[in-house]
Each structure stands twice: as structure tokens, then as C-alpha cells.
N, C-alpha and C positions, 0 to 999 in steps of 0.2 A: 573291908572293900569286897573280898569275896562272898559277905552274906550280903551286900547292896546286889552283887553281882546274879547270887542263884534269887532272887527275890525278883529280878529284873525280870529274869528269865520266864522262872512261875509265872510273874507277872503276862507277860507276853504270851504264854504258850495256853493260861487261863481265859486271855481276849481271844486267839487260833483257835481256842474250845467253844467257846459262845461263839465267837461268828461263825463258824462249821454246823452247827446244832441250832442255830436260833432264826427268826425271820428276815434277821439282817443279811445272812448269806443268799436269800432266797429274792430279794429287793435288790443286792448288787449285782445278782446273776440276769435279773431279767433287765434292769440296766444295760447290763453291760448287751446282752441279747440286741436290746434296743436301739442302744448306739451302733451297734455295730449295721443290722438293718437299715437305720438310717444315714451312713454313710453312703453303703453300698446303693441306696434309692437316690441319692444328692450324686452320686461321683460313678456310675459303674465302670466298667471293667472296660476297656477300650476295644479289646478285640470284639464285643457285643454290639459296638457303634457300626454299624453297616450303612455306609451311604447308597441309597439307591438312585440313579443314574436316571433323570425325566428324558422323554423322547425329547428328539429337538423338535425346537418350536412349542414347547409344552410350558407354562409357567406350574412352581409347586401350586398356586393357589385352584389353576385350571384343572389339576389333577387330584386334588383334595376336592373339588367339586365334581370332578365327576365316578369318584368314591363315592363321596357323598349320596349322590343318587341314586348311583347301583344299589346302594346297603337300603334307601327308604323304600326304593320300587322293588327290591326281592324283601323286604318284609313285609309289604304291602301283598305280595304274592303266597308269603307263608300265613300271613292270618288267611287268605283266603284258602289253601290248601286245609289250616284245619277247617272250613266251614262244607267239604266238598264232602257230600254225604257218600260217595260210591267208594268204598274202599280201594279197590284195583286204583281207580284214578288217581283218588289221593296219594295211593302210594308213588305213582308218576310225576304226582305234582310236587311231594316233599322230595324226590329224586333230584327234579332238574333244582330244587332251592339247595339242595347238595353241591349240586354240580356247579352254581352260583355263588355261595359261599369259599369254595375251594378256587373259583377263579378270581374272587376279590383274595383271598389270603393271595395268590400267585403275582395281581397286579401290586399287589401291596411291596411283594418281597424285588418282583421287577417290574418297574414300570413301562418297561421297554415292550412287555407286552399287550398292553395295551393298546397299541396300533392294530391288533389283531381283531381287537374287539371296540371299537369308537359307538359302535350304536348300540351297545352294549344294555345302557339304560333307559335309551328309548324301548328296545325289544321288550323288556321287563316289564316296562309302563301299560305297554301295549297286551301282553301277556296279561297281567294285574286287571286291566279290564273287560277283556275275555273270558277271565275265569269268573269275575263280576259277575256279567252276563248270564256263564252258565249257572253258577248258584243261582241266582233268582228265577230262572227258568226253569232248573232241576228241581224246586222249591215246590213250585206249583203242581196241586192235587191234579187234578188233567192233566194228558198230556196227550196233545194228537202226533198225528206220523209225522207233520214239519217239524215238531216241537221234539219227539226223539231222534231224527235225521240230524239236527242243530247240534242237537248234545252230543251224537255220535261223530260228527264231523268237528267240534270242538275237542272232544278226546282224542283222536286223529290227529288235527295242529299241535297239541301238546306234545304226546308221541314223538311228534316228528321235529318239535322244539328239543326234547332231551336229547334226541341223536345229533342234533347240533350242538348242541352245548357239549356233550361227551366227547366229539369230534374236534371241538374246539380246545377242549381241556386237554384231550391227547396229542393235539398239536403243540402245545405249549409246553407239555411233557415233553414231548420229543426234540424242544427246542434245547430244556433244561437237559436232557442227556448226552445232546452235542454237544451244549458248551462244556458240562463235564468230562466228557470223553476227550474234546481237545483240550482242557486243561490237565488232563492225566497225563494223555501224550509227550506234553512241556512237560510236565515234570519231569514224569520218566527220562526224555531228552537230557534234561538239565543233569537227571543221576550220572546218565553215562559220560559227560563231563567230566563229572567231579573227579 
């Protein structure tokens, strides 16, 4: 019985040896890798579920459409940024699609701000064909004095588009640090309670 018993043993401890050293150990790891990935993708973690809170009067579909828009009329605005031969400019123009991008992540995270901004993606549109305009214009071998006065005065509206946008986005900054500032406050409040 005790040689069944050390033979079991060997036995067992000779399979611990081959599956530690061989490709079988290397196939259960990434398995297991795997499943565990795919739980976490099927099931995550509840504090990660953030309900975002629509204006009223807003349906989700109303505001997934007008996501939507923002995202095709500011990349419709960043292919033209790369097309814009003046350096300075461009750099103006991938600025405000910064500044764009940072306000859709902010609408995304609150909806609520979005009241702030409603023509949002008309502006964009409108922007998008402006810049149009000026690439094909900028394009052209001649150029008389109305034709650099246009370009000059279209670099100008941009300008003065990104000081809005930055103003815009500092506004909604400033909104995010009251509501955090009065949630600190609660808290704090809440400690000296306890």
C-alpha cells in the first residue's frame, strides 16, 4: 500500500513537472488570461457603470444624434486642417479640433452640458465650409488683394472661433469645479458628523 502510495505520488508530482515545463502550462495560462478578460468585457465592475443624466426634454436617441454630428462635422473640419497649407493656421485649426474633441469627451461624460452648446454642430458645419472655401482659394497660383484680404479675414474668423471654443470649454470647466468643490464641501460636512 505504501509503494501504490509513493508511486501515486511520483506519479502526480511527474504530471506538476510536465505541466510547469511544457506547452500545456503555457495554453492553460493564456486560457485562463482569457476567460478572465472575457468575463470582465461580458460583466464589468459596477462602480465603472456611470449613468449620465440627459437634459430635460432631451431623448437618448436626440443626443446620440447630436454626438453624432459634432464627431462627423469636426472630422470633416480636421481633414481640412490637414489640407491647410499655412502652417500658423493649421496650427489654429488643429487647436480649435482640440478644443472640439475635448468638448465632445466633456458632453459625453455630462450631458447636461450640452445646453451650453446646442448649435454646436451647425457651428462646425459651418466652420467645415469656410475652411472649404479657404483651401481652394489658398490653392490658387494668383492671388489678387481681395483674394489675400478673404484669406486674411477667414484666418481672423477662426482666431476668433478658437477664443470661443476655449471660452466655452473653460466655462464647463468651471462648472465641473463647482460641482466638485460643493461635493467636497458635503463630504467634509458629512465627516464632522460622523
Amino acid at each position: 500500500m505504501i509503494k501504490e502510495l509513493v508511486s501515486g505520488i511520483g506519479a502526480a508530482f511527474l504530471f506538476l513537472l510536465l505541466l510547469f515545463q511544457g506547452t500545456f502550462w503555457w495554453l492553460s495560462l493564456a486560457l485562463a488570461v482569457g476567460a478572465y478578460v472575457g468575463i470582465r468585457l461580458l460583466f464589468p465592475p459596477e462602480h465603472r457603470k456611470v449613468l449620465a443624466v440627459l437634459p430635460e426634454g432631451v431623448s437618448q436617441e436626440a443626443f446620440d444624434s447630436y454626438l453624432s454630428q459634432c464627431r462627423l462635422a469636426l472630422s470633416l473640419v480636421k481633414e481640412d486642417a490637414e489640407a491647410v497649407k499655412n502652417l500658423t493656421f493649421k496650427k489654429t485649426v488643429l487647436h480649435l479640433c482640440e478644443l472640439g474633441d475635448e468638448l465632445l469627451v466633456n458632453f459625453t461624460k455630462d450631458p447636461q452640458d450640452m445646453r451650453m452648446a446646442q448649435a454646436l454642430p451647425d457651428r462646425l458645419q459651418r466652420l467645415h465650409e469656410i475652411l472649404a472655401g479657404y483651401i481652394d482659394l489658398a490653392s490658387q497660383k494668383t492671388q489678387s488683394p481681395q483674394t489675400t484680404r478673404a484669406l486674411e479675414e477667414t484666418e481672423k474668423a477662426v482666431t476668433k472661433a478658437v477664443a470661443k471654443f476655449e471660452e466655452m470649454h473653460h466655462r464647463l470647466l468651471e462648472n465641473d469645479a463647482l460641482d466638485l468643490s460643493t461635493s467636497a464641501k458635503t463630504f467634509d460636512n458629512l465627516l464632522d458628523f460622523d
